[in-house]
C-alpha positions as CSV (number, residue, x, y, z in Angstrom):
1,X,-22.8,-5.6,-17.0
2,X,-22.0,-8.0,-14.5
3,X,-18.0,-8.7,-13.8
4,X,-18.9,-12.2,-12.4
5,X,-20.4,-13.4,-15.7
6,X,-18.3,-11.8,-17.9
7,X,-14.8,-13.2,-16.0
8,X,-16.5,-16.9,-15.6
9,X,-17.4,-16.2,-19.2
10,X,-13.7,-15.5,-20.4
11,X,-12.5,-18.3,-18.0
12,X,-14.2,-20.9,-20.4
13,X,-13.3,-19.0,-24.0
14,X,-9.7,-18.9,-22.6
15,X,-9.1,-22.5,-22.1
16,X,-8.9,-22.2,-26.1
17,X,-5.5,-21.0,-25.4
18,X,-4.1,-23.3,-23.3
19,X,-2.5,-25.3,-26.2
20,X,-0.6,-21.9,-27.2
21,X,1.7,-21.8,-24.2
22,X,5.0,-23.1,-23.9
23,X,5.9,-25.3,-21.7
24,X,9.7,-25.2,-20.3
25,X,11.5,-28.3,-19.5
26,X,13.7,-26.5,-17.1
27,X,13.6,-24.4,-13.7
28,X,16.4,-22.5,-16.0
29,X,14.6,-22.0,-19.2
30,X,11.3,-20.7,-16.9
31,X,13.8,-18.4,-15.1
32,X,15.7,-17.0,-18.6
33,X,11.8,-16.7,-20.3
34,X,10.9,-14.4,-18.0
35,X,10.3,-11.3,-20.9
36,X,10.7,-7.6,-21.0
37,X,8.8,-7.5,-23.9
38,X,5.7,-8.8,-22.0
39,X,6.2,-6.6,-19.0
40,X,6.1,-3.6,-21.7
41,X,2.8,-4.9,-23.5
42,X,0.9,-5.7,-19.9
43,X,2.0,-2.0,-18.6
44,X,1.0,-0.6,-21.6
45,X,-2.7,-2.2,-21.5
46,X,-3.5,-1.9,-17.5
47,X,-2.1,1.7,-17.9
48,X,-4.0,3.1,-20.7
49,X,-6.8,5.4,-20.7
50,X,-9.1,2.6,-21.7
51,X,-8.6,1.5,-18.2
52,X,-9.5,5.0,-16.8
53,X,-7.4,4.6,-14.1
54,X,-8.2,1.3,-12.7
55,X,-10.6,2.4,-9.9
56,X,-12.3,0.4,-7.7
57,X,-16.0,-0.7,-8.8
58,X,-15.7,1.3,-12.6
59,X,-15.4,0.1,-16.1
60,X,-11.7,0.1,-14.9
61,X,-11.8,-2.7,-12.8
62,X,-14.3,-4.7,-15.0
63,X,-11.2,-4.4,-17.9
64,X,-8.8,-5.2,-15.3
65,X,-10.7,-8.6,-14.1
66,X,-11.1,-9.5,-17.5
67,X,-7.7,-8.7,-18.5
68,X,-6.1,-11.1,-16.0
69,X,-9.0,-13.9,-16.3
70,X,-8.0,-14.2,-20.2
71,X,-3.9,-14.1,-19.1
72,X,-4.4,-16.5,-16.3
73,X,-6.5,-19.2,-17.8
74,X,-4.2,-18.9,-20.7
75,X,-1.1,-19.7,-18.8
76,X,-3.1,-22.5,-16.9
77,X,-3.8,-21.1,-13.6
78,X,-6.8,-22.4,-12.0
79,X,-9.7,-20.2,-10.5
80,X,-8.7,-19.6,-7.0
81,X,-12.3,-19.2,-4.9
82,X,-14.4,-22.3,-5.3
83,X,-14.3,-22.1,-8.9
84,X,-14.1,-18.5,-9.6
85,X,-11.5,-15.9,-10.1
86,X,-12.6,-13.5,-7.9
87,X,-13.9,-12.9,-4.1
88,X,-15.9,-9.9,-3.5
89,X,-15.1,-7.4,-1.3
90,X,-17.9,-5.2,-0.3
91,X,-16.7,-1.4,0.0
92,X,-18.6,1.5,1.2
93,X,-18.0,4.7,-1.0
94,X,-17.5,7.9,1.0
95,X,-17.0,11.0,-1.0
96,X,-17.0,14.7,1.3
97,X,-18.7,17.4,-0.3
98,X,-15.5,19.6,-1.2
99,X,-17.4,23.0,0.4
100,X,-16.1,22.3,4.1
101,X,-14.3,24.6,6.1
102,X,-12.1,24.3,9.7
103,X,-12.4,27.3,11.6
104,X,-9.9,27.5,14.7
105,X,-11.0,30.3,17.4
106,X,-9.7,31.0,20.9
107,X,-7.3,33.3,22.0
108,X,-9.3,36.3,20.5
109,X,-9.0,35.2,17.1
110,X,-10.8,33.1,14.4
111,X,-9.0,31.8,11.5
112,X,-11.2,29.3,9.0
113,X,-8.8,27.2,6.6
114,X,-9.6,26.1,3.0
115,X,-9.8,22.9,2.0
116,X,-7.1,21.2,-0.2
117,X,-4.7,24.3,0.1
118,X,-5.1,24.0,4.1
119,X,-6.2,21.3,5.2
120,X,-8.2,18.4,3.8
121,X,-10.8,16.4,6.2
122,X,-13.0,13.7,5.6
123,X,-14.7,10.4,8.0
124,X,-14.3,6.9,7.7
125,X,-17.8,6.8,9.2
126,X,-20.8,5.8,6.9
127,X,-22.5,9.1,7.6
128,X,-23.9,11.7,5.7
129,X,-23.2,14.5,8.0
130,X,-20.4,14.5,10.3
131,X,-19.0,17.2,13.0
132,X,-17.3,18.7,15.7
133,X,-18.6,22.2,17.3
134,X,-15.7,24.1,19.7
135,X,-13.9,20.8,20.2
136,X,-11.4,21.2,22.2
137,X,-7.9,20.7,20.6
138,X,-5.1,19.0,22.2
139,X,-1.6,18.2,20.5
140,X,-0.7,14.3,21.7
141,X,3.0,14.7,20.2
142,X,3.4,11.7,17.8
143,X,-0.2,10.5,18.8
144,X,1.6,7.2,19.6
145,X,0.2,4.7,22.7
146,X,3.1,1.9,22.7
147,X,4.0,0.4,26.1
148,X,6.8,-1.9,24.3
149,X,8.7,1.6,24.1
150,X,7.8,3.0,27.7
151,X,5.9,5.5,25.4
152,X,2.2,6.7,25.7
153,X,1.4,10.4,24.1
154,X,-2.3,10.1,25.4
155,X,-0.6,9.4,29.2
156,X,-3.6,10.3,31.8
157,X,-5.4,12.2,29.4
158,X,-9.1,12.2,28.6
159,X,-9.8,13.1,24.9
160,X,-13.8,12.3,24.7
161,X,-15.4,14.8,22.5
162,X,-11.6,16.8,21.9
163,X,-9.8,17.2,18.5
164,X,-6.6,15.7,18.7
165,X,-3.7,16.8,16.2
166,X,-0.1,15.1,16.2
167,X,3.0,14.9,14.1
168,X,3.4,12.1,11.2
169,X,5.8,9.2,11.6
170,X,7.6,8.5,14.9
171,X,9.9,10.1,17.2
172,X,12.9,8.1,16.4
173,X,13.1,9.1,12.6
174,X,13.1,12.9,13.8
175,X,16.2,12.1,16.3
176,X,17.6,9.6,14.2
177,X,18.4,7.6,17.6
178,X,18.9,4.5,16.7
179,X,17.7,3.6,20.6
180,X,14.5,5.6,20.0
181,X,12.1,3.1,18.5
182,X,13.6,1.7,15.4
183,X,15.7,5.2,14.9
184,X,15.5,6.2,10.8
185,X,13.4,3.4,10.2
186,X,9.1,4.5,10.7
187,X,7.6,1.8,13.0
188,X,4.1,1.0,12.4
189,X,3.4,3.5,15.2
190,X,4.9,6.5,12.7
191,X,1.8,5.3,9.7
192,X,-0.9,7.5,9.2
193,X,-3.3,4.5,9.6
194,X,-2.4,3.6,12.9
195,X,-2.1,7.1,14.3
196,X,-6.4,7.4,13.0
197,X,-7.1,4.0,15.2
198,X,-5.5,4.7,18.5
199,X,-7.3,8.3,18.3
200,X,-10.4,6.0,17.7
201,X,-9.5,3.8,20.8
202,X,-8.7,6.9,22.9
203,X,-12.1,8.4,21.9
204,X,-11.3,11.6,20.1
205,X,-14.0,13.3,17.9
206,X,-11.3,14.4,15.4
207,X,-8.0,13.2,14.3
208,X,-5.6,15.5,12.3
209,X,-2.1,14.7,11.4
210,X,0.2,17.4,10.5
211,X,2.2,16.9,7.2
212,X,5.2,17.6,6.7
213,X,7.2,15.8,3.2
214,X,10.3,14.1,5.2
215,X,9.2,12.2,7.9
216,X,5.7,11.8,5.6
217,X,7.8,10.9,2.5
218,X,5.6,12.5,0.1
219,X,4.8,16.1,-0.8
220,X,1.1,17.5,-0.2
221,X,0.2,16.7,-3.2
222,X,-0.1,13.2,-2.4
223,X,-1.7,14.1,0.7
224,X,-4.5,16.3,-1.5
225,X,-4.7,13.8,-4.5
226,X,-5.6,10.9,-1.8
227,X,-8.1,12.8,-0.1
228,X,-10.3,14.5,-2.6
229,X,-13.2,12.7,-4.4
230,X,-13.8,9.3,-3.5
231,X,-13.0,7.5,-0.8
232,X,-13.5,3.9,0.2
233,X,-13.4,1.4,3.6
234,X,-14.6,-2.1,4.2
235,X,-18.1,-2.4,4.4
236,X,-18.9,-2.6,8.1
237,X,-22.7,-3.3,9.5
238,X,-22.0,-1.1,12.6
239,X,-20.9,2.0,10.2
240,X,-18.0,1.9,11.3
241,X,-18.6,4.1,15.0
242,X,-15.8,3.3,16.2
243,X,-13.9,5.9,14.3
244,X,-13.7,9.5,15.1
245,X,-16.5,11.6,14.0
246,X,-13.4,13.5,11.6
247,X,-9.7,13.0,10.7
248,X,-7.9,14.3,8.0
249,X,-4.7,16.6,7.6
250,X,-3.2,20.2,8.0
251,X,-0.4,21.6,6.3
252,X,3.1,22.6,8.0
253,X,2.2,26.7,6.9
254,X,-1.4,25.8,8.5
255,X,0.0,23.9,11.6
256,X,2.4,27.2,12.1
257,X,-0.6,29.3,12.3
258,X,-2.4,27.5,14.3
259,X,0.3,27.1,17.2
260,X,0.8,30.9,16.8
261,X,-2.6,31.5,17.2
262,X,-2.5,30.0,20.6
263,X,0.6,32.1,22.0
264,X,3.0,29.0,21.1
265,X,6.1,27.8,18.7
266,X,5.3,25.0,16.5
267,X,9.1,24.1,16.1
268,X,9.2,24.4,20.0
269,X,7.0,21.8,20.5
270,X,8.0,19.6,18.3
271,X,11.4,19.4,19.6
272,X,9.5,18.7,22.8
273,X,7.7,15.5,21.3
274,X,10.7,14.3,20.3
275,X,12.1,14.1,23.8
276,X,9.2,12.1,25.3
277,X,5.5,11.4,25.7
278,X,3.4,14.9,25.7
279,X,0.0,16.0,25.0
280,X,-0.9,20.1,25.1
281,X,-4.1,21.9,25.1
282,X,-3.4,24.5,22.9
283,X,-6.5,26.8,24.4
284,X,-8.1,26.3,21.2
285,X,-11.4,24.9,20.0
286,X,-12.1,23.4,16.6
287,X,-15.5,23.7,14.0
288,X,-15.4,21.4,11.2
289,X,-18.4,20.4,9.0
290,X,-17.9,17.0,6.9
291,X,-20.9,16.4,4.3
292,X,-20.7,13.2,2.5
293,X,-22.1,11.2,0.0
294,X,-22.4,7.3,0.3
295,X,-23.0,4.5,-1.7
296,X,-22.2,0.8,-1.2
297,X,-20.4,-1.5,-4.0
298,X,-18.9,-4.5,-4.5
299,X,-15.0,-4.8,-5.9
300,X,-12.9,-7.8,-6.4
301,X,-9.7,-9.4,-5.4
302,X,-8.6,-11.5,-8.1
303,X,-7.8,-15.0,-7.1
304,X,-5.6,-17.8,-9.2
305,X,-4.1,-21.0,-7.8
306,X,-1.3,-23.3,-9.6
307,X,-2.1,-26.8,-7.3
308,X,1.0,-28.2,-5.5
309,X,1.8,-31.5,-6.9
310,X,2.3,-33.2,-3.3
311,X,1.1,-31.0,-0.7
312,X,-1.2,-28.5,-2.5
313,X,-3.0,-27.7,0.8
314,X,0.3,-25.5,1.7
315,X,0.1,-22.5,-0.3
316,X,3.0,-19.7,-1.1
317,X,1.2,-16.2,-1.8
318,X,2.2,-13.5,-4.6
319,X,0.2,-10.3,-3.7
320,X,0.1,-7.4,-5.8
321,X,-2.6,-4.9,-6.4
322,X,-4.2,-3.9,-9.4
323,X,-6.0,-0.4,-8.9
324,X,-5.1,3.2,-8.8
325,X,-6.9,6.6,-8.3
326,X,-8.9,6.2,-11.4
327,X,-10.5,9.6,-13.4
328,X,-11.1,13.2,-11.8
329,X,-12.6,15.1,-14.0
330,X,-12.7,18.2,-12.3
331,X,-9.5,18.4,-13.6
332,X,-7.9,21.0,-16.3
333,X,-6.6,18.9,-19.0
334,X,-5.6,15.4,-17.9
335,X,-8.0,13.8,-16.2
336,X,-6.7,9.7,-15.7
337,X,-4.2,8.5,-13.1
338,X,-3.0,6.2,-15.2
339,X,-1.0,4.4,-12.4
340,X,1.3,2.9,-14.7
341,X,4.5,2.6,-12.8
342,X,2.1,2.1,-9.4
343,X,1.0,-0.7,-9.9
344,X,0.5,-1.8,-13.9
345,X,4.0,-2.8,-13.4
346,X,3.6,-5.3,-10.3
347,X,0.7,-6.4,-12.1
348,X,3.1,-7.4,-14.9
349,X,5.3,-8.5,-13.0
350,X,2.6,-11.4,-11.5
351,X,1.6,-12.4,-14.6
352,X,5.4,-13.4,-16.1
353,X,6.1,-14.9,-12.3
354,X,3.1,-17.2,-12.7
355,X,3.9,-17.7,-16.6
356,X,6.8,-18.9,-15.2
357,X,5.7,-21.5,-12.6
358,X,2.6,-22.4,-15.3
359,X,5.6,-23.6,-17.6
360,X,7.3,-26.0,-15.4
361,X,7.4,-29.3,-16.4
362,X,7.2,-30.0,-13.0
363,X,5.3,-28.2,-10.3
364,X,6.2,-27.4,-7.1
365,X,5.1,-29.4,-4.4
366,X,3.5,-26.4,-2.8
367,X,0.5,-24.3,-4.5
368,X,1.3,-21.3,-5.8
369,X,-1.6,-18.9,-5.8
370,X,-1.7,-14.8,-7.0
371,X,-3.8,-12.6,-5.3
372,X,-4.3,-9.2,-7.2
373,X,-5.7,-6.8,-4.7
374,X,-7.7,-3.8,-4.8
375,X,-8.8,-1.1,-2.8
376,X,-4.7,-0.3,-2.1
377,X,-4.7,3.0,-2.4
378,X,-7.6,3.1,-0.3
379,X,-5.8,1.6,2.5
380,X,-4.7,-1.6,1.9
381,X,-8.5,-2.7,2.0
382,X,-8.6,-5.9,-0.1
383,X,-5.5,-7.5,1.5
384,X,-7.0,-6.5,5.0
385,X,-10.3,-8.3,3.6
386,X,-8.6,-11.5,2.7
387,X,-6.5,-11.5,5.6
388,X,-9.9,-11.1,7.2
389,X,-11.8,-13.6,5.4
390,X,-9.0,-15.9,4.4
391,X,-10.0,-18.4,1.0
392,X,-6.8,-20.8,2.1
393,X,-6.0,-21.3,6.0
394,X,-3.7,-18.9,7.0
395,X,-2.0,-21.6,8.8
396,X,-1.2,-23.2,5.5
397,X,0.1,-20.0,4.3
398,X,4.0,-20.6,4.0
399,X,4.8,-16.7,3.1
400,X,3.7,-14.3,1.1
401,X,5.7,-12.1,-1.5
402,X,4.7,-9.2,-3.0
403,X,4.9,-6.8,-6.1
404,X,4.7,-3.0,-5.8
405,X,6.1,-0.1,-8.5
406,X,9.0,-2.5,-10.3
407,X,12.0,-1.4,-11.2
408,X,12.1,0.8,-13.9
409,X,15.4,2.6,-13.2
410,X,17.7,-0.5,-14.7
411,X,20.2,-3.1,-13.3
412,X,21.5,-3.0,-10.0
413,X,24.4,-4.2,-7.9
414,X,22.0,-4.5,-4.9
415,X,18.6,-5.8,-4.3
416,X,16.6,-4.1,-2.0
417,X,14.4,-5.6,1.2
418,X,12.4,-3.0,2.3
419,X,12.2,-3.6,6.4
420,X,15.2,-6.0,6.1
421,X,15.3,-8.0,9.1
422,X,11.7,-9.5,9.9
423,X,11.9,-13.1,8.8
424,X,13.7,-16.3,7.0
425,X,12.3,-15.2,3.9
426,X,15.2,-12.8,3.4
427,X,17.9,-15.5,3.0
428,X,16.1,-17.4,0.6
429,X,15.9,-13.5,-1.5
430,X,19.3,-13.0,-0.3
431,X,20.6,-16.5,-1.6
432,X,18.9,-15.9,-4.8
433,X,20.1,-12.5,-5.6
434,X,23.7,-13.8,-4.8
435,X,23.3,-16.0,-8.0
436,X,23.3,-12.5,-10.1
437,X,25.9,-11.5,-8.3
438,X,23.6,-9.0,-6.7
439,X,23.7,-8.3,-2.3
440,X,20.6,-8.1,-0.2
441,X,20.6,-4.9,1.7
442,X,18.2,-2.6,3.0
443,X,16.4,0.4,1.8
444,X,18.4,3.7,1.7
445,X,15.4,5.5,3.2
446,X,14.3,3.0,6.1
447,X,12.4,6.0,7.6
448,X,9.4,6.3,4.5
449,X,8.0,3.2,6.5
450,X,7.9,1.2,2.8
451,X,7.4,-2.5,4.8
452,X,3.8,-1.0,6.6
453,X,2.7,0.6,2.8
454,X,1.9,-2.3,0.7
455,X,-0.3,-5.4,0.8
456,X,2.2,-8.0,2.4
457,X,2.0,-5.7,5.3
458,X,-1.7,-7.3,6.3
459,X,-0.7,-10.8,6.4
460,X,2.5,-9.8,8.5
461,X,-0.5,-8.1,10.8
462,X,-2.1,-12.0,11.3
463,X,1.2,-13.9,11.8
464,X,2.2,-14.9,8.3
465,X,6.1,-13.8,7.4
466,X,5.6,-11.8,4.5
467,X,8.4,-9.8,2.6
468,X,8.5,-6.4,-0.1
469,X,11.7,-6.7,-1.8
470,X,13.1,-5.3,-5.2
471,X,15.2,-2.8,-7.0
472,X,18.5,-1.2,-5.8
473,X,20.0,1.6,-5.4
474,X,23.9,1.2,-7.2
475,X,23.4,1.2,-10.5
476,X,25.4,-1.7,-12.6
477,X,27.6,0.4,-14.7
478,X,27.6,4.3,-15.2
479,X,25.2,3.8,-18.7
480,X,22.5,2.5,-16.2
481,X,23.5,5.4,-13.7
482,X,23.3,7.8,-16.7
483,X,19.7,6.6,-17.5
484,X,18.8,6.1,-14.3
485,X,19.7,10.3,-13.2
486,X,17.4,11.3,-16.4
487,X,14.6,8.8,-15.0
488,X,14.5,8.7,-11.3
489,X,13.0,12.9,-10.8
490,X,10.2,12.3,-13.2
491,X,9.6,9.0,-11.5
492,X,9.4,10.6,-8.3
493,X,7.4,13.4,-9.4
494,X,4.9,11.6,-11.1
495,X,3.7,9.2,-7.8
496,X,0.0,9.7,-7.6
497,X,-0.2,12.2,-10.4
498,X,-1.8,11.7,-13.6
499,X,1.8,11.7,-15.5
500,X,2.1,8.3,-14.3
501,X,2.1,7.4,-17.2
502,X,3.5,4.4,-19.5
503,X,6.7,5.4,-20.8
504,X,7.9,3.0,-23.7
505,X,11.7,4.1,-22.8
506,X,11.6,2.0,-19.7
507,X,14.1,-0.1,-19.7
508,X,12.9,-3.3,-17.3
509,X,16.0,-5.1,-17.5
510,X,16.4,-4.4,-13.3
511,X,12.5,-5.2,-13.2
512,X,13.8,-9.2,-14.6
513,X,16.5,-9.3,-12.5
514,X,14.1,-8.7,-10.0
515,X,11.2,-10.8,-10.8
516,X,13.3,-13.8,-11.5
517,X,14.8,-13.3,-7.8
518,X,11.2,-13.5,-6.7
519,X,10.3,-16.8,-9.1
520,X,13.9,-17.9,-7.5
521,X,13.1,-17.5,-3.8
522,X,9.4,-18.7,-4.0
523,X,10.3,-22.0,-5.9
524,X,12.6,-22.8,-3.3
525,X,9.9,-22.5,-0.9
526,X,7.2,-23.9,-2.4
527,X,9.5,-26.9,-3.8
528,X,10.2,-27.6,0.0
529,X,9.2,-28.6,3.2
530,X,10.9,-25.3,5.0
531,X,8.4,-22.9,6.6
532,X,10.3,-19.7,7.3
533,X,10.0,-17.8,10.4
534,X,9.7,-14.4,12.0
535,X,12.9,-13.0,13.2
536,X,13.0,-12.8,17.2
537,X,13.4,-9.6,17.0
538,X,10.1,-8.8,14.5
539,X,7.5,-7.5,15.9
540,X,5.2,-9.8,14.0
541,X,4.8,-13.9,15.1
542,X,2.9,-16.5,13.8
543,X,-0.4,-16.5,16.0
């Protein structure tokens, strides 16, 4: 069944609707009608097991495209790519054959380490068969080349052919210097992502970071959920060569053995790689098979554009993105990431935004347009594609705001702006949480890196100021600290596990403080003639 037909198709049928929505006479009324009850009957949908999970290119995505084709053409939204609510994005499906093993020898010992419970490896490379044979391995520290910071781990060292393995996040969260990098906070430099390209640039055949849960932020779990089964990247014509031949991860208990296998402390060096550039042939030498299954596909971003009423060439961007893991049915007993917290809920939270906008009496002179993303939790692929392969100029792009795991914990006293400091857009936030009484500040846990983790963070990449801002972390009153104590653990434990799962005790009274912030802050913008800026002291500029 073709998605494109049966979206265009549900385009038309839901113009039927149109006379069924309100219209507001009021910036105020829009912002009062924003409605818990909706965000609890969306969630519940996206997140069921009719969904499967939401997964990129399966029956999941094909209910989620129709889902928001019926919602937006109902609330007047127009089709955002040259008549159509969607713009393909062509993915490459990778999925390693889970029967690999990395065998470490040198040192008069061999140790082989099992996947998932050890280690988990995989390539980015559209291959079928990918390896390394007595690779030399060499730990490059943070695996960080960043001559802003005087700071270059691969410093006069060759690493053609060589396996290179190097701690997760960045040297300044382990110090907590505040004159080390960005100190608590993770600089790009401290994501996994980058740490897989500049191994790429230096020419490694193998890229392994070592996990550990507080500078990564996430247990191993996460780390083992993400990298088993499917696995997806942009489709690239080349196969993506570039790439080392293998990168995955190893596990602290893993990492240990390995260093003591080579006559060496692990904590040792460590400590050393906090004090400055290093890289250390560990007198090792790496075997690691990666079999894989490919096929090619096509997913969607799902586009929708409210027109500007005087300069609708200008455009102010609400990202969000719609998928999750999907269905592993390898599984014992539950088999669907239901992702309903990550990211049903920002999903939500776009539709009663633009419900919002769609019930103005009148527009704003800017046009507001909703892109729903997929390929997230792949990577961040189908914001990197439109970022890529932009439908509105990005030089008409005012700023982008975007939606990620609302606000299910309850009211705040604070609203939250994850890598507060980058650009103007935080005093139009901050101005508009003022008017709840609410202050902007930053996130308590600066060094989890949440600015370089969702979809905004790809427009920030090619110059436009975009911003990740919601929740809080004082609860209103001690009955919303009450609540929130029973909630948060679950909430936490459930991240990219199958008991994400909708929970019709959420209470999403924080989630429409938080949304009507958003609808606050982006109607100023759009209703103006102010383009907000980078920070000086960003590292991002408008190119």
């Amino acid at each position: 069944m073709n998605i494109k037909t049966i979206s265009t198709g549900l385009a038309a049928l839901g113009l039927l609707f149109n006379a069924n929505v309100a219209t507001a006479t009021t910036f105020e009324q829009a912002y009062q009608d924003i409605s818990e009850q909706a965000l609890h009957q969306h969630v519940k949908t996206l997140s069921s097991d009719d969904f499967a999970g939401r997964l990129p290119t399966t029956v999941g995505e094909q209910k989620t495209m129709d889902y928001l084709t019926k919602h937006f053409t109902e609330i007047g939204f127009k089709p955002g790519n040259n008549g159509s609510f969607l713009q393909e994005v062509r993915l490459t499906e990778i999925t390693a054959d889970a029967n690999m093993s990395l065998t470490i020898k040198g040192k008069g010992k061999n140790q082989s380490f099992a996947y998932v419970d050890d280690m988990v490896l995989g390539t980015s490379r559209v291959s079928t068969l990918e390896k390394i044979i007595d690779s030399e391995i060499v730990f490059v520290g943070y695996g960080i080349n960043a001559p802003e910071y005087n700071w270059n781990d691969y410093k006069d060292l060759d690493v053609k052919g060589k396996t290179v393995i190097m701690l997760v996040n960045d040297p300044g969260f382990a110090t907590q210097n505040p004159d080390l990098f960005t100190g608590s906070a993770m600089t790009y430099y401290g994501r996994w992502t980058y740490k897989y390209e500049e191994a790429s640039r230096q020419g490694a055949a193998a890229a392994i970071i070592i996990h550990e849960t507080a500078p990564a932020s996430y247990g191993w779990s996460v780390v083992a959920n993400g990298w088993t089964g499917a696995k997806y990247g942009l489709f690239k014509e080349d196969g993506n060569k570039q790439r080392v031949n293998i990168e995955g991860w190893l596990t602290t208990k893993t990492t240990q053995a390995l260093f003591k296998q080579a006559g060496l402390d692990f904590n040792e060096y460590k400590q050393k790689a906090t004090q400055g550039p290093i890289n250390v042939a560990l007198g090792l030498n790496a075997t690691a098979t990666v079999k894989s299954t490919l096929k090619n596909s096509i997913s969607h971003n799902f586009v929708a554009t409210l027109p500007g009423r005087d300069e609708a060439q200008e455009h102010v961007l609400l990202t969000g993105h719609w998928d999750h893991i999907g269905t592993d049915l390898t599984r014992e007993g539950d088999q669907i990431y239901n992702g309903a917290h990550d990211n049903a809920t920002g999903i939500a939270g776009i539709i009663e935004i633009s419900k919002a906008f769609a019930s103005l009496t009148q527009k704003p002179k800017r046009s507001i347009t909703i892109i729903a993303t997929t390929a997230e939790e792949q990577g961040l692929l189908g914001s990197k594609y439109y970022a890529e392969n932009p439908i509105y100029p990005l030089d008409k792009t005012v700023a982008v705001f975007n939606l990620d795991s609302l606000n299910i914990l309850g009211k705040t006293k604070d609203f939250i702006i994850r890598g507060k400091g980058k650009s103007e857009i935080e005093d139009v936030l901050a101005k508009a949480a003022q008017k709840q009484n609410r202050t902007a500040e930053k996130e308590r846990n600066p060094a989890a890196g949440g600015y370089y983790r969702s979809d905004h963070f790809n427009f920030a990449k090619v110059g436009v100021p975009a911003v990740f801002a919601g929740g809080g972390s004082v609860p209103l009153n001690d009955q919303v600290a009450e609540y929130r104590k029973a909630t948060l653990p679950n909430m936490r434990k459930c991240y990219h596990q199958a008991c994400d799962e909708y929970d019709p005790n959420w209470q999403f009274s924080g989630a429409k403080q938080d949304l009507q912030v958003t609808f606050d802050a982006m109607h100023n913008i759009a209703d103006s003639a102010f383009w907000p800026k980078w920070r000086k002291t960003s590292e991002f500029q408008r190119q």
